[in-house]
VEXMI-477026 format. One line per 10 residues: number of its first residue (from 1); for each residue z, x, y of C-alpha. Coordinates in steps of 0.1 Angstrom, whole numbers, padded with zeros to 4 digits. Layout:
N
NUM	Z X Y | ...
END
This chain:
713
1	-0202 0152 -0243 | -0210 0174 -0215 | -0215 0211 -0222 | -0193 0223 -0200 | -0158 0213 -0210 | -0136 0240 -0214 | -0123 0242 -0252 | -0087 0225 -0252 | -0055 0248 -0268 | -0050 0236 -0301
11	-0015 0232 -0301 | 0003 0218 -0269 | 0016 0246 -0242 | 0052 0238 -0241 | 0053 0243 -0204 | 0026 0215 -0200 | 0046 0184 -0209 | 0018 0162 -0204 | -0019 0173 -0208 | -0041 0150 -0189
21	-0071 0169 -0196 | -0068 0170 -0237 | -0056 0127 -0232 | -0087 0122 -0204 | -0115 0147 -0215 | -0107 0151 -0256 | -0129 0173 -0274 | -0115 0160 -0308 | -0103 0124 -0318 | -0089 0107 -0346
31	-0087 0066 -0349 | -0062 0058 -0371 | -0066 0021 -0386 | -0107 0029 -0385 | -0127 0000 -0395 | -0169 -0006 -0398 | -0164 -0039 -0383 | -0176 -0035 -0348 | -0159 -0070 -0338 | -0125 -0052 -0354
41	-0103 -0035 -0326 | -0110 -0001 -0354 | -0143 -0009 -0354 | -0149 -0019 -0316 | -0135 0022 -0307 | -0160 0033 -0331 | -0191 0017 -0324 | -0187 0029 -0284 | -0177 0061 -0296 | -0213 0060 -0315
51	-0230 0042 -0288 | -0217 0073 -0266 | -0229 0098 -0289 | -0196 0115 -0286 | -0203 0153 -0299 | -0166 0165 -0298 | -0147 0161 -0336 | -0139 0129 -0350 | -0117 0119 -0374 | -0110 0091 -0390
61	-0080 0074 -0408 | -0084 0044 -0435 | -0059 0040 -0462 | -0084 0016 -0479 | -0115 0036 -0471 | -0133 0070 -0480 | -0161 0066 -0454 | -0171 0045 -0421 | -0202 0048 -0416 | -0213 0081 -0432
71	-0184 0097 -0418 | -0155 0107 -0443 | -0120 0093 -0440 | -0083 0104 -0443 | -0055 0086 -0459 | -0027 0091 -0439 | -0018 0106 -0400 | -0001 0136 -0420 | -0039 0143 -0435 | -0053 0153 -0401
81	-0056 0189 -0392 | -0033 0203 -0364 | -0037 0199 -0330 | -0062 0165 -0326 | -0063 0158 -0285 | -0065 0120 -0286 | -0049 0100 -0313 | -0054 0061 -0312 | -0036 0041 -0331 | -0048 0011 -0341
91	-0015 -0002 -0363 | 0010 -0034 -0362 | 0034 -0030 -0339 | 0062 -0025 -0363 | 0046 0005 -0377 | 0036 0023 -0346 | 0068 0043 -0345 | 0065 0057 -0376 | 0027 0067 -0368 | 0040 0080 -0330
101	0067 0104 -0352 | 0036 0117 -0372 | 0018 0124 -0346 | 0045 0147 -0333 | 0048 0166 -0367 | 0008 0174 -0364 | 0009 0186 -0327 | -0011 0157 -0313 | -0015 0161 -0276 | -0017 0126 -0266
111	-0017 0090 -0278 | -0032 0058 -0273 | -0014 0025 -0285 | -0032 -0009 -0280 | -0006 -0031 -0296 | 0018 -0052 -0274 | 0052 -0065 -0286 | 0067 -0039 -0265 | 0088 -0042 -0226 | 0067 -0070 -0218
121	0080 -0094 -0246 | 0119 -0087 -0239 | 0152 -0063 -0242 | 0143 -0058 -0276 | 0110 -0047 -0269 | 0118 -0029 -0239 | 0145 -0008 -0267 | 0117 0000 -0288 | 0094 0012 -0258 | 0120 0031 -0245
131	0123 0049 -0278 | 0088 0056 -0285 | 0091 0072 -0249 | 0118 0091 -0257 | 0101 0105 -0285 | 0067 0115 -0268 | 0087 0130 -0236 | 0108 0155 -0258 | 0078 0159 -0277 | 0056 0167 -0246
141	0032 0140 -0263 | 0014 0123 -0236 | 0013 0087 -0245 | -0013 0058 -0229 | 0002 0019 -0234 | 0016 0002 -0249 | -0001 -0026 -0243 | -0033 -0013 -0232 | -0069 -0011 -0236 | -0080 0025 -0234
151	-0098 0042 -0213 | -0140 0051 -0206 | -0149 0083 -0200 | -0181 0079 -0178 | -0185 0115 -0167 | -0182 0131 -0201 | -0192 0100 -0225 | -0159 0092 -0240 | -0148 0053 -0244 | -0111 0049 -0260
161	-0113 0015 -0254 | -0120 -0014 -0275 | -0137 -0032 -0248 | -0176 -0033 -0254 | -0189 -0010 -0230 | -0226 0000 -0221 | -0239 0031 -0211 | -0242 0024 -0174 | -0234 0055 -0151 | -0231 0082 -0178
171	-0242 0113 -0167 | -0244 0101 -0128 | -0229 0116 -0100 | -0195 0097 -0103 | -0177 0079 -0072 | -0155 0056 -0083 | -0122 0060 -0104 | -0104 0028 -0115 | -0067 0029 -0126 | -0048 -0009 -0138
181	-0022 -0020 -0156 | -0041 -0049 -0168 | -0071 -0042 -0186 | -0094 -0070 -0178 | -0087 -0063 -0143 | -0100 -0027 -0150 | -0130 -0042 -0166 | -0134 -0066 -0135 | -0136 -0034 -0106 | -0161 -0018 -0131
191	-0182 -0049 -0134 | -0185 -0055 -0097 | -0191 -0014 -0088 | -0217 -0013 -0113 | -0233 -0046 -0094 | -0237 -0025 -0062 | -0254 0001 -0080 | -0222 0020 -0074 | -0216 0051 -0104 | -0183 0050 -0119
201	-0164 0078 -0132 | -0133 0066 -0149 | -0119 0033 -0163 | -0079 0034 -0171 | -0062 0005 -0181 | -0023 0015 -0184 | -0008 -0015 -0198 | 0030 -0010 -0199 | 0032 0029 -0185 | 0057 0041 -0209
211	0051 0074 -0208 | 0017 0081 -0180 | 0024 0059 -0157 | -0004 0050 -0130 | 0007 0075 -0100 | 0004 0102 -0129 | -0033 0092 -0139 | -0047 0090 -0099 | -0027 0123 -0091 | -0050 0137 -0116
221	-0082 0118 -0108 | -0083 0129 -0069 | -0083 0167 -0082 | -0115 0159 -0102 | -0146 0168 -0084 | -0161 0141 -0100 | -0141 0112 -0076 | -0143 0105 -0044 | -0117 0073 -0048 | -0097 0056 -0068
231	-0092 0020 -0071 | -0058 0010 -0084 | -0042 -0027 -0095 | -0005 -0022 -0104 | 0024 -0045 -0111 | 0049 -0020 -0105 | 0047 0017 -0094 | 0070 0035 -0121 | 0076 0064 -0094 | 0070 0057 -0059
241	0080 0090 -0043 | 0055 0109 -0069 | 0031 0080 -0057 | 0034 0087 -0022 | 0031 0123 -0028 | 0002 0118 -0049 | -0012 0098 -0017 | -0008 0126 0006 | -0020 0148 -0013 | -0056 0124 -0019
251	-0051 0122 0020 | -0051 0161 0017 | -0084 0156 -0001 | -0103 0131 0015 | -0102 0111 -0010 | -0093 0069 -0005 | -0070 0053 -0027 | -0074 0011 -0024 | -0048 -0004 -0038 | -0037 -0042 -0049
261	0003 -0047 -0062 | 0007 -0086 -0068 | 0044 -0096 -0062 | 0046 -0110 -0031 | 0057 -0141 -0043 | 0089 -0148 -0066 | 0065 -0164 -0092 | 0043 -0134 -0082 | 0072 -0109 -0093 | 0083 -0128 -0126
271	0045 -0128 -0137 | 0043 -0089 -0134 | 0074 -0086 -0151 | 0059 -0106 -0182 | 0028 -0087 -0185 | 0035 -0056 -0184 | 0078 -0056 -0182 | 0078 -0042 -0149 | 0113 -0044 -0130 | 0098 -0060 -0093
281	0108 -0040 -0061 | 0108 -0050 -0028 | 0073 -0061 -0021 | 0077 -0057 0019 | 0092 -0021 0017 | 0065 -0009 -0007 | 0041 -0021 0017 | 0051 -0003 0044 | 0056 0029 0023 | 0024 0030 0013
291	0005 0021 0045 | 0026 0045 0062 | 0005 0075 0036 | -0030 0059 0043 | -0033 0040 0010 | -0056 0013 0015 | -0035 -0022 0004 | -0057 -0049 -0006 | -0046 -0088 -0009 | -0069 -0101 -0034
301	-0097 -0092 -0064 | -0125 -0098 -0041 | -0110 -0073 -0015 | -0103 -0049 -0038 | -0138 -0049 -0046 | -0150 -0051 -0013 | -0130 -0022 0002 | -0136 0001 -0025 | -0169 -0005 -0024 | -0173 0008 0012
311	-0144 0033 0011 | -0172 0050 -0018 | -0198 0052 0006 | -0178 0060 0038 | -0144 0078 0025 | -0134 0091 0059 | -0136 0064 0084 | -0132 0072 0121 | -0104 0046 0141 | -0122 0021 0163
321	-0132 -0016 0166 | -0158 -0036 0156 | -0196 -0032 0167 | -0214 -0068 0162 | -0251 -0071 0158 | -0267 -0105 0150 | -0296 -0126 0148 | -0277 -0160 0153 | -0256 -0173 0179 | -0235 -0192 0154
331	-0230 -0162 0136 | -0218 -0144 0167 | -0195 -0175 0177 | -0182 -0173 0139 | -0173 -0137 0141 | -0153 -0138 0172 | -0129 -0166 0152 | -0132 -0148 0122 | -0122 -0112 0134 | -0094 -0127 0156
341	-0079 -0142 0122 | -0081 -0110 0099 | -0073 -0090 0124 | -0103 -0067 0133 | -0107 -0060 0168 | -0143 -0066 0183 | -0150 -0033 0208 | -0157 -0036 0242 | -0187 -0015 0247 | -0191 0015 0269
351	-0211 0008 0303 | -0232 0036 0287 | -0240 0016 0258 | -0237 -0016 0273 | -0274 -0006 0292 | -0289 0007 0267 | -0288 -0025 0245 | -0298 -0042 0277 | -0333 -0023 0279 | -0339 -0036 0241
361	-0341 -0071 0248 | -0358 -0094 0275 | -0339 -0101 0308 | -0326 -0131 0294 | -0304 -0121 0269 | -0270 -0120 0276 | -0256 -0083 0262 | -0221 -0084 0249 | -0203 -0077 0216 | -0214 -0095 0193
371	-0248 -0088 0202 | -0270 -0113 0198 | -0306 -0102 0195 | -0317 -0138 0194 | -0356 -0139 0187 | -0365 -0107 0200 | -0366 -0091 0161 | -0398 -0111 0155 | -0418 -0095 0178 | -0402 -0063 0178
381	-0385 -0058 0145 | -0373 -0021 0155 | -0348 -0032 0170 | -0326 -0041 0142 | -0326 -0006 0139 | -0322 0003 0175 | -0291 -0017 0186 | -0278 -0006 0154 | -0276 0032 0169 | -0270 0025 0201
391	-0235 0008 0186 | -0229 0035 0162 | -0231 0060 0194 | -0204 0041 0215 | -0169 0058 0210 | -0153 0026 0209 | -0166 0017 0177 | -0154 0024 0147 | -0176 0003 0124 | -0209 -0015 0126
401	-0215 -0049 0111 | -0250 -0061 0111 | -0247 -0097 0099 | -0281 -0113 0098 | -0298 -0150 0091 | -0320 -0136 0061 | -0364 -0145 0072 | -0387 -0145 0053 | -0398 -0114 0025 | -0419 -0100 0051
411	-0392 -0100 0079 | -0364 -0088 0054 | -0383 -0058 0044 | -0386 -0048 0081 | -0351 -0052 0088 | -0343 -0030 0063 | -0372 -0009 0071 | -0353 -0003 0101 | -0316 -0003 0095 | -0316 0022 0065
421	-0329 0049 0081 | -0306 0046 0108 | -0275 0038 0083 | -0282 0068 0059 | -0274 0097 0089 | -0243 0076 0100 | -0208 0085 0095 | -0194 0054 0107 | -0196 0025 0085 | -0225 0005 0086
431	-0222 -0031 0068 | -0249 -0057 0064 | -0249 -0091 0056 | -0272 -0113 0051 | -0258 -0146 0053 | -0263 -0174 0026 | -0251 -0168 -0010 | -0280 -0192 -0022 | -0307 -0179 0005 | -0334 -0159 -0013
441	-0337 -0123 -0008 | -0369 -0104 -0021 | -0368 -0081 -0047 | -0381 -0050 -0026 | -0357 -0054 0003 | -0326 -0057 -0020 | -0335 -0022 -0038 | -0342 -0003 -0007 | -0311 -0017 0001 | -0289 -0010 -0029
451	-0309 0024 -0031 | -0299 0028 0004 | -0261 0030 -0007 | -0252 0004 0024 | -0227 -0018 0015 | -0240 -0051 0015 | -0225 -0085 0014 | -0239 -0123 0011 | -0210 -0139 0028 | -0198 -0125 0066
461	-0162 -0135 0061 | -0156 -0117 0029 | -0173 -0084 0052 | -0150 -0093 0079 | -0122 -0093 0055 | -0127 -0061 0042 | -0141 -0045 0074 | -0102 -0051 0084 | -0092 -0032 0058 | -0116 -0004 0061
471	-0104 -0002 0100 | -0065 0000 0091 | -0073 0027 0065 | -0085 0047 0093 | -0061 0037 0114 | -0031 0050 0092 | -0056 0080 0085 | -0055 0091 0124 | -0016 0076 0125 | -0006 0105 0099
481	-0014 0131 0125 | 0011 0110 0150 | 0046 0116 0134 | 0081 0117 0150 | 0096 0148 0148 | 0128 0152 0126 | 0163 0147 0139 | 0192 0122 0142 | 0217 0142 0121 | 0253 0133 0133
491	0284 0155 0132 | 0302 0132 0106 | 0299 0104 0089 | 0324 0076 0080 | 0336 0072 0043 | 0316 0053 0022 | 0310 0013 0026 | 0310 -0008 0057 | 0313 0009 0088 | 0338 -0010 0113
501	0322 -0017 0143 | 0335 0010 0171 | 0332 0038 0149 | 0292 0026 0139 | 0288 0028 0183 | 0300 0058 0182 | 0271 0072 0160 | 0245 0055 0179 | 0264 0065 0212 | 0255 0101 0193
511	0220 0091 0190 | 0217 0081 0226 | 0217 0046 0223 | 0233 0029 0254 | 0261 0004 0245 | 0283 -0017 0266 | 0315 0004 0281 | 0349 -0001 0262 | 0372 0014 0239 | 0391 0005 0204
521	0428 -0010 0224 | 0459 -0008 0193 | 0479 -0028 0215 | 0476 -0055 0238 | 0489 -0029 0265 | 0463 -0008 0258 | 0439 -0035 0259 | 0447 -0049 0292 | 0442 -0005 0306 | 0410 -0002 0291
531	0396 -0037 0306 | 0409 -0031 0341 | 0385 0004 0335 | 0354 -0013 0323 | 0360 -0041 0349 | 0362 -0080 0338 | 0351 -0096 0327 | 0356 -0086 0288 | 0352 -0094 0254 | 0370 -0087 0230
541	0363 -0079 0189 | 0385 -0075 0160 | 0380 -0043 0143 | 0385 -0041 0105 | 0359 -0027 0079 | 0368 -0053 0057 | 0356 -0078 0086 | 0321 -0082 0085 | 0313 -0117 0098 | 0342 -0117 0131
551	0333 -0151 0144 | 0338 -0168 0113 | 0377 -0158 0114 | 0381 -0160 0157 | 0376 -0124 0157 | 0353 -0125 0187 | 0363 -0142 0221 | 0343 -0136 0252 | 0342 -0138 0289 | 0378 -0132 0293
561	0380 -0131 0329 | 0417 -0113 0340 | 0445 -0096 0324 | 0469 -0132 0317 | 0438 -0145 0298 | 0431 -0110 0279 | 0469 -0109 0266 | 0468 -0145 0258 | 0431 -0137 0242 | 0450 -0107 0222
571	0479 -0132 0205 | 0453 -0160 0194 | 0430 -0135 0181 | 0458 -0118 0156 | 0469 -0150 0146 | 0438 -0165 0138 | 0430 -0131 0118 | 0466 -0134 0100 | 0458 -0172 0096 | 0421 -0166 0080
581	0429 -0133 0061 | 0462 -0129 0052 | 0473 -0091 0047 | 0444 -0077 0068 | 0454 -0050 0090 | 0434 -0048 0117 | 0421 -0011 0132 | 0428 -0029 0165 | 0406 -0052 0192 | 0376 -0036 0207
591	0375 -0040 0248 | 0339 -0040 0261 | 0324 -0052 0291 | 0308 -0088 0290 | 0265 -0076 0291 | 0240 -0094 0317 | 0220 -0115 0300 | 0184 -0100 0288 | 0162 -0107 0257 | 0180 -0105 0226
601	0158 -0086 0202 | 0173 -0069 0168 | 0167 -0032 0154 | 0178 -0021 0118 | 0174 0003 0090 | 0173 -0001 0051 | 0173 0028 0026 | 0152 0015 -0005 | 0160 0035 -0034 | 0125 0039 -0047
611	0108 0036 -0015 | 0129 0054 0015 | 0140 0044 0043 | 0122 0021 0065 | 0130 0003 0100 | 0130 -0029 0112 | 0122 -0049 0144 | 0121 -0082 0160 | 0136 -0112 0179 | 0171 -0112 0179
621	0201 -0127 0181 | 0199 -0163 0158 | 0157 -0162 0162 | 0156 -0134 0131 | 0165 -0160 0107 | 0154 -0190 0122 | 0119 -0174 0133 | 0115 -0148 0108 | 0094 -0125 0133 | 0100 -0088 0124
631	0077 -0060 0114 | 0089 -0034 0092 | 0077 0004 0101 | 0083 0035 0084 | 0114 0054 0096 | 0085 0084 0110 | 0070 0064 0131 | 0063 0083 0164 | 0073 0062 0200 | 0035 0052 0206
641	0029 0038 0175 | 0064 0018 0178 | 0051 0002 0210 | 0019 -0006 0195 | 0036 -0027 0168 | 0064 -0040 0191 | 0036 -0056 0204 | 0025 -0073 0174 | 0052 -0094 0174 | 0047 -0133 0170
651	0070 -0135 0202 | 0055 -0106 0219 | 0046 -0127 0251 | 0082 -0129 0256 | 0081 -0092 0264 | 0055 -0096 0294 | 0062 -0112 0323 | 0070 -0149 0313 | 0077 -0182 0332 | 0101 -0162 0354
661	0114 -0138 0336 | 0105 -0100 0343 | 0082 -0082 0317 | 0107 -0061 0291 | 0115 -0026 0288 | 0096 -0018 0253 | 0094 0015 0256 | 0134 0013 0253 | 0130 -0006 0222 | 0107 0017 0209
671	0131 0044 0218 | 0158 0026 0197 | 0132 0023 0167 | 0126 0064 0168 | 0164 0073 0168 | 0177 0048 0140 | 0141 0061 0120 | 0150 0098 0127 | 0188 0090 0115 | 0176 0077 0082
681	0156 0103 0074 | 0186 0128 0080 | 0215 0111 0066 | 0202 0096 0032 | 0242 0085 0032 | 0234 0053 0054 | 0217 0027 0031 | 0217 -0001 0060 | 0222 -0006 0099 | 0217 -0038 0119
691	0213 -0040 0157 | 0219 -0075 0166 | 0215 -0083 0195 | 0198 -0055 0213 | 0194 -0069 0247 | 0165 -0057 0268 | 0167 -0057 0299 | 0134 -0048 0328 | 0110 -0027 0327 | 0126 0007 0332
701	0162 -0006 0330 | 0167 -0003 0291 | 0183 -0021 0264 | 0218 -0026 0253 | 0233 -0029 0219 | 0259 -0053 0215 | 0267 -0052 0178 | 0267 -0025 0154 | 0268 -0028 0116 | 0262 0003 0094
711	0268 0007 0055 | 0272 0041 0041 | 0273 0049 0005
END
């Protein structure tokens, strides 16, 4: 164990509940349910532990031995000496209570418990974790698990794990940090970073989090010098707002966290909660949450891998597009599908750089992005090296992808002859593929390569795919400079529940969101005053809080064109309302003026309670359901940003100017967005509000809401 480890209190400070650095850096250890069998879980801790050469104090525990391997052996937890770091117990389930309660009594500063049988296998199990929590948190016990498998140590030679682990990266310069709730997940990142030659620091696998959860572990991981980002596969995030701090903070840093949280699915959802018992969230929400603190969300293993793997190399990734270079015109005709279907924009280049690629090749080749360098690399093999810096200059692009048909041993050498000295100064990504998982590769160019530290991939969609990735990361990184400024506080709220719908257009009428002229009439007097002042025609809306869904009960009857139809409007609609819910008492009839016609789009606001608040946008009207095209956005997002992803929409051509119809006023929509945003972040009261329709009108002639539905609590 490295030298210079500061020596660990022997009993636990009371005002340090949890000490990460006694559980994650332990200069003394104790294995309770010890064994010599290395295939034994006792004996598997052991023999890496040995392997290691572990030089802090360890003790062992064996009711049925007096020595392991030349080391002696206690009978019983009680038998340790005070004050042990790291205690792993390696007992049945139904005994690791008892052992958890021992702990305490010798002032053990953390625990790690392998066995399952806990949250994961039902309520009962869930009890008894919940207990053994209770326990370690009045305790200030750290605990890892249950239902774990440890943790390695690379930096300072300590595996808790059972897991057969090698010596691989000990004593490196560390980059990469891995934190899962499932352990052979854990083992699967550390397999494919120690493929790329990349040095790991830590591997955590969590299992059920009953006590140190997963945002606990990488809050403490992006403070060690030794990380420069952490790789993270959870089920469920235990505390999101400490994750999202923790986020900011390794934002704060420098540091990348990738991320991959399964649950997208139902099935997805019920298999995370019988793993590791986690309770599913909303998987949308949590998506935008974290996106919105430039965490780095993953969709599969093989991204996971992918991303982290160049996130270690480049951490800080400028925005930008795509710079293409190539060898093949298939390739280039490939990537131009392929980038359009992940999503990563291909740059248009610069007429600065645009000429200097064009002096590189003969007069023939056509310059463009992708840049295909045809055969010109066999007579002059510099130039993979040349059009890779005149790409990486152009202030368009964000990230360079040099994907490649692979030559011979000779030709591969030179291409990496060339690239790698180009690649090491660069601070934009640089990502080569050679294309071909079967095409041979010569044993010189692939460790100048891997020396080289440039990621490098066999297959050009899998680097596309993560390429994305990489390019929204840095997109969210610049994005967290472009926030909206606070606001949207309102005098006074209604009480709690569903807000009726005149009083919820008052509050955006606060906001400065335009709605249609009217008042709330109590009679059918007042009605017929407040429609000759708006002008007819009218509609007119039943107005109860109790009355969510108006049309269902004839609460809603429009273009009521004079005063004889408005009263004769006014009877049918309080009959129908006394006819469909008998008792209600209605606030009275909302008069409004009838709206042109525009496109109906829909804003609104939900208040997760783990997550915050986020906002919504998309088609409106009966499109939202049918279509399903929305994007969710956090409830900072600043009016530029808001028109960017308005823009995203499935249905955004409808905006534009379209078979007739004028191009829309987005930047009202995106006005509408910022307000609602700014009003959930300053009235955690409202848990919902819904928009529908918001009728857009021209550009420059602004939007309209029609319907208002807000729910307080």
């Amino acid at each position: 164990m490295a030298d210079t480890m500061t020596t660990a209190p022997k009993t636990l400070d009371p005002a340090k509940p949890f000490d990460l650095d006694r559980l994650l850096r332990p200069r003394s250890i104790a294995i309770v349910g010890a064994s010599p069998d290395p295939a034994s879980i006792g004996g598997g801790v052991l023999a890496n532990l040995e392997l290691f050469k572990y030089a802090g104090d360890l003790h062992l525990v064996s009711r049925s031995r007096d020595e392991i391997n030349g080391r002696p052996c206690v009978k019983t937890i009680g038998d340790l000496p005070k004050g042990v770091d790291v205690v792993i117990l390696i007992v049945p389930q139904v005994a690791i209570k008892d052992s958890v309660l021992a702990c305490v009594e010798r002032d053990v500063a953390g625990v790690i418990v392998y066995s399952s049988g806990f949250a994961e296998a039902g309520e009962e199990g869930r009890r008894q974790q919940d207990e053994l929590a209770g326990i370690c948190r009045k305790a200030g016990m750290a605990m890892l698990g249950p239902n774990c498998m440890g943790y390695t140590n690379y930096v300072d030679g300590i595996p808790l794990t059972f897991e057969p682990v090698d010596l691989r990266g000990v004593g490196e310069r560390s980059r990469v940090a891995i934190v899962a709730q499932s352990g052979a997940t854990a083992a699967n990142i550390r397999f494919a970073m120690h493929s790329r030659e990349i040095a790991v620091s830590y591997v955590i696998a969590t299992g059920n989090e009953a006590v140190i959860a997963a945002e606990d572990l990488v809050g403490w991981l992006i403070e060690d010098k030794d990380n420069a980002v952490v790789a993270v596969y959870v089920e469920q995030v235990k505390n999101p707002q400490k994750f999202l701090a923790v986020a900011r903070r390794a934002r704060e840093l420098g540091k990348p966290i990738v991320m991959l949280h399964p649950g997208s699915s139902e099935r997805g959802k019920q298999a995370a909660q019988s793993h590791t018992g986690a309770l599913a969230g909303d998987h949308a929400l949590m998506q935008t949450a974290v996106r919105n603190e430039a965490v780095a969300l993953v969709e599969t293993t093989d991204e996971l891998f992918d991303v982290t793997a160049i996130l270690a190399r480049y951490p800080s990734p400028p925005p930008g597009e795509a710079g293409i270079v190539t060898n093949s015109g298939a390739i280039r005709g490939l990537c131009f599908d392929f980038c359009e279907r992940v999503g990563l924009p291909i740059a248009t280049l610069s007429d600065e750089v645009h000429a200097e690629l064009a002096t590189q090749v003969p007069p023939y080749v056509h310059v463009d992005n992708p840049f295909d360098i045809g055969t010109t690399g066999f007579s002059n093999p510099g130039i993979f090296g040349t059009s890779t810096a005149s790409m990486l200059k152009d202030p368009n692009v964000g990230i360079v992808f040099l994907s490649h048909a692979g030559g011979s041993p000779p030709m591969q050498i030179k291409k990496s002859d060339a690239i790698i000295p180009v690649a090491a100064t660069a601070t934009k990504p640089v990502i080569l593929n050679i294309v071909g998982d079967d095409y041979p590769l010569d044993p010189t160019f692939m460790k100048a390569v891997r020396d080289s530290g440039i990621p490098f991939f066999r297959s050009p969609e899998r680097a596309m795919r993560a390429m994305a990735v990489v390019m929204n990361y840095a997109a969210a990184l610049a994005a967290t400079k472009d926030r909206a400024p606070e606001g949207g506080r309102i005098a006074k709220l209604p009480p709690s529940g569903l807000v009726v719908e005149y009083e919820g257009k008052r509050i955006l009428t606060d906001l400065g969101i335009h709605i249609p002229k009217g008042a709330l009439a109590e009679s059918a007097d007042e009605a017929a005053t407040i429609a000759a002042d708006v002008g007819y025609p009218v509609v007119m809306k039943a107005q109860a809080a109790e009355l969510a869904h108006k049309s269902d009960v004839g609460g809603v009857i429009v273009n009521i064109a004079d005063e004889p139809a408005l009263r004769a409007a006014h009877e049918k609609m309080y009959a129908s309302i006394a006819r469909h819910k008998p008792g209600l008492k209605l606030d009275g009839v909302l008069i409004e003026g009838m709206a042109r016609q525009g496109l109906e789009m829909v804003v609104g606001a939900k208040r997760d309670p783990q997550w915050g608040p986020v906002v919504l946008v998309g088609l409106g009207g009966v499109w939202i359901e049918a279509l399903a095209d929305a994007r969710l956005l956090p409830a900072d997002i600043s009016r530029e940003r808001a028109i960017a992803e308005i823009r995203k929409l499935k249905a955004s051509k409808l905006l534009g100017a379209f078979r007739g119809q004028p191009a829309r006023d987005v930047e009202a929509i995106a006005d509408v967005v910022v307000k609602l945003g700014a009003l959930m972040r300053s009235q955690p009261q409202i848990v919902e509000v819904d928009i529908n329709p918001l009728v857009v009108y021209g550009e420059g002639d602004g939007a309209l809401a029609l319907d208002a539905l807000f729910v307080v609590q």
